[in-house]
C-alpha positions in Angstrom: -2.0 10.2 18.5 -4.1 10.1 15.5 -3.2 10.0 12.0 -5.8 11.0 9.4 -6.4 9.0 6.3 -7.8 10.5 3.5 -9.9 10.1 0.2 -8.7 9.0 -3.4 -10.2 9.1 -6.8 -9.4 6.3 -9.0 -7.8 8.2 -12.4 -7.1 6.0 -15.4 -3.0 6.3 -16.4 -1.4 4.8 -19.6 0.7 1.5 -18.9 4.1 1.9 -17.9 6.8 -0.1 -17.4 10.7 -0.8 -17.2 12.2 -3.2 -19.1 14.7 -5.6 -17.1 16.3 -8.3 -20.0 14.5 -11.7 -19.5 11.7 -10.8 -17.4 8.1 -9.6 -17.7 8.4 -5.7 -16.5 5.6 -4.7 -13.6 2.6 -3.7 -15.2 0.6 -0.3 -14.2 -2.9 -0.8 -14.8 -5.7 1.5 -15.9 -6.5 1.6 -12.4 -2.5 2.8 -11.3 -2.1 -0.3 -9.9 1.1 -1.8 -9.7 0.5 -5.3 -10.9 3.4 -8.4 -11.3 2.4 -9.8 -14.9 4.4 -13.1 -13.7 2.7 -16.0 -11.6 3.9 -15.9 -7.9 3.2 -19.0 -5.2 3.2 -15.6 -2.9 -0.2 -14.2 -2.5 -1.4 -11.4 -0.2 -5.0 -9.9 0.7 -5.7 -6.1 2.1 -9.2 -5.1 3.3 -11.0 -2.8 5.5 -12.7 -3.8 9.0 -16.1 -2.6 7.0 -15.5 -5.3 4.4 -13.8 -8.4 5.3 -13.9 -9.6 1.8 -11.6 -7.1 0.2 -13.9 -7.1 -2.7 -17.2 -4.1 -1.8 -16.8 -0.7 -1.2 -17.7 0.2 2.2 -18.8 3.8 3.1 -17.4 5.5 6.2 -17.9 9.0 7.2 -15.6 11.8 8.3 -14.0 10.8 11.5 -15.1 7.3 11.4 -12.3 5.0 12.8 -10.7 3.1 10.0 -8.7 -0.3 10.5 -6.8 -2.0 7.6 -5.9 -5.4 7.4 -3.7 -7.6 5.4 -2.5 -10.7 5.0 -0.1 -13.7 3.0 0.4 -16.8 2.6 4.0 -17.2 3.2 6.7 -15.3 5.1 6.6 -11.6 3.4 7.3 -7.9 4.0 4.4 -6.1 3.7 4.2 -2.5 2.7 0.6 -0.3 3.0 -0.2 2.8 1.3 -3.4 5.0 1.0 -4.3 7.1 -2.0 -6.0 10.0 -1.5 -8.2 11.8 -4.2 -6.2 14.2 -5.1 -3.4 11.2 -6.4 -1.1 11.8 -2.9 -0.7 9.0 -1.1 -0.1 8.3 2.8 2.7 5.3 3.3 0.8 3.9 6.2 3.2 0.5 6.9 6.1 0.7 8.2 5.6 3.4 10.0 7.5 4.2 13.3 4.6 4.2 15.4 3.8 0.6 15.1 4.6 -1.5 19.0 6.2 -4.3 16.9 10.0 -4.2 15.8 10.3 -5.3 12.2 6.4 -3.9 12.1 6.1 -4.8 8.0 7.3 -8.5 8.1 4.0 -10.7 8.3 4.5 -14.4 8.6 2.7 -17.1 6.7 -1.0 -17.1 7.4 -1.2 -14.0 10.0 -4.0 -11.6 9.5 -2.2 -8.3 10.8 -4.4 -4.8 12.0 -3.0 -1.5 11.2 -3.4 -0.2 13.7 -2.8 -3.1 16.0 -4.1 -3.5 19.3 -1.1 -1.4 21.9 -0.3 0.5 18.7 -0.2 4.4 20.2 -2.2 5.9 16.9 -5.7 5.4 15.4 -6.9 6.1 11.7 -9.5 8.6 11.8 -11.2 9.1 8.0 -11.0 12.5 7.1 -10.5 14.9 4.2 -12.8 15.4 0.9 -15.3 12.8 0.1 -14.7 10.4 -2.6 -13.2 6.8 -3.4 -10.4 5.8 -1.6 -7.6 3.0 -2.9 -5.4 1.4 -0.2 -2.8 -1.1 -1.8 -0.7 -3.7 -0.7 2.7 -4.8 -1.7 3.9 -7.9 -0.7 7.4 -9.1 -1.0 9.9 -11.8 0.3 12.7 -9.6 0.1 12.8 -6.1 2.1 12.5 -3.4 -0.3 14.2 0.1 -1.1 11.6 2.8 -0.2 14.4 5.6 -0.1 13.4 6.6 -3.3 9.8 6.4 -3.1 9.4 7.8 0.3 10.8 9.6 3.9 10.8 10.3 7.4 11.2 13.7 8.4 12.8 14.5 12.0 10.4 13.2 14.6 7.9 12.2 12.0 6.3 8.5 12.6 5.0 8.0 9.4 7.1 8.5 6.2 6.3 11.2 3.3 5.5 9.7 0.1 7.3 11.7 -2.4 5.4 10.8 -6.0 2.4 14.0 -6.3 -0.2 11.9 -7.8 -1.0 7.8 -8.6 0.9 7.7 -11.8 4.1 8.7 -10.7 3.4 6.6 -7.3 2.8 3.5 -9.6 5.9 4.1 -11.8 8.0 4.8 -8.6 6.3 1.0 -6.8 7.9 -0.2 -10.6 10.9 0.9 -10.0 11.1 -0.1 -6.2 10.9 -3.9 -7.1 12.6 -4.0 -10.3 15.6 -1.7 -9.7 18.4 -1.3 -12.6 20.9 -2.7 -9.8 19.6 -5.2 -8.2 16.0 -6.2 -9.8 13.7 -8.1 -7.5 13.1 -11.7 -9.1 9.2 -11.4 -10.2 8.1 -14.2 -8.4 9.1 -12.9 -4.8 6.6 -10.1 -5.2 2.8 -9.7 -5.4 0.1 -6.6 -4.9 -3.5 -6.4 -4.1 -6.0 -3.6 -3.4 -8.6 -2.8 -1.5 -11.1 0.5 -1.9 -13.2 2.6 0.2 -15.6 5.5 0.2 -15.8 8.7 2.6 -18.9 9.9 2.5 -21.0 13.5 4.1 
């Protein structure tokens, strides 16, 4: 099967945060980035099999094969998303087409594919051309997605429900610094990678 990744414009938001007592709230960049203002020992790279740096912007074309890599360097659950241009995003890790059980938890050092090799999907670049974000969140502790995304029946990859990168980057806030049970700031980290789709 083949799931389709699409394009993103980058579209500058206001910063936004919630405030937990005693600790630095997550920051959302210019950029809708989710970014921990706290120093972590945790670490974590994504990039694209175009640009092993993380740092370019490759260009792939419409129906180009895509792979997306990440890794950390300690024990960490690792959770993938692509933003399209229009500010929808794709949660691409976990998914529930992955081979591996417990397919998001990357151990120390591990350079993991998306898809792997056995893994029953590809990533096939499609959509309208433009700049494409895919970010990384990195975390020692498994995190809540029920309120930021969902499976429907007999879907293998889960619905992101925040319409554009704002709200996606004040829901990722509130995913790792819930009112109940916040997150410490130091168990979590992000990182970004971009792309271009070209005709």
């Amino acid at each position: 099967m083949k799931k389709a990744l699409t394009t993103l414009a980058v579209a500058a938001a206001t910063v936004a945060s919630l405030a937990v007592p005693a600790l630095a709230a997550p920051k959302i960049s210019a950029q809708s980035i989710i970014v921990n203002p706290v120093q972590t020992s945790l670490s974590a790279r994504v990039w694209v099999n175009r640009d092993t740096t993380g740092n370019a912007i490759p260009n792939y074309r419409v129906g180009d094969r895509i792979t997306l890599y990440t890794s950390v360097n300690e024990n960490a659950y690792v959770y993938l998303f692509n933003v399209n241009p229009d500010g929808s995003t794709d949660q691409i890790l976990p998914n529930r087409y992955s081979t591996r059980t417990g397919n998001n938890y990357v151990k120390a050092g591990q350079t993991r594919a998306f898809p792997a090799v056995g893994d029953q999907f590809t990533y096939d670049v499609s959509g309208a051309a433009g700049l494409n974000k895919v970010l990384v969140i990195a975390s020692r502790r498994p995190l809540n997605l029920s309120e930021l995304s969902s499976y429907t029946q007999g879907s293998a990859f889960a619905t992101v429900k925040p319409q554009n990168q704002q709200q996606l980057a004040q829901a990722l806030s509130i995913t790792v610094n819930p009112v109940a049970q916040p997150i410490p700031q130091t168990d979590w980290i992000s990182d970004t990678a971009y792309y271009n789709v070209v005709r």
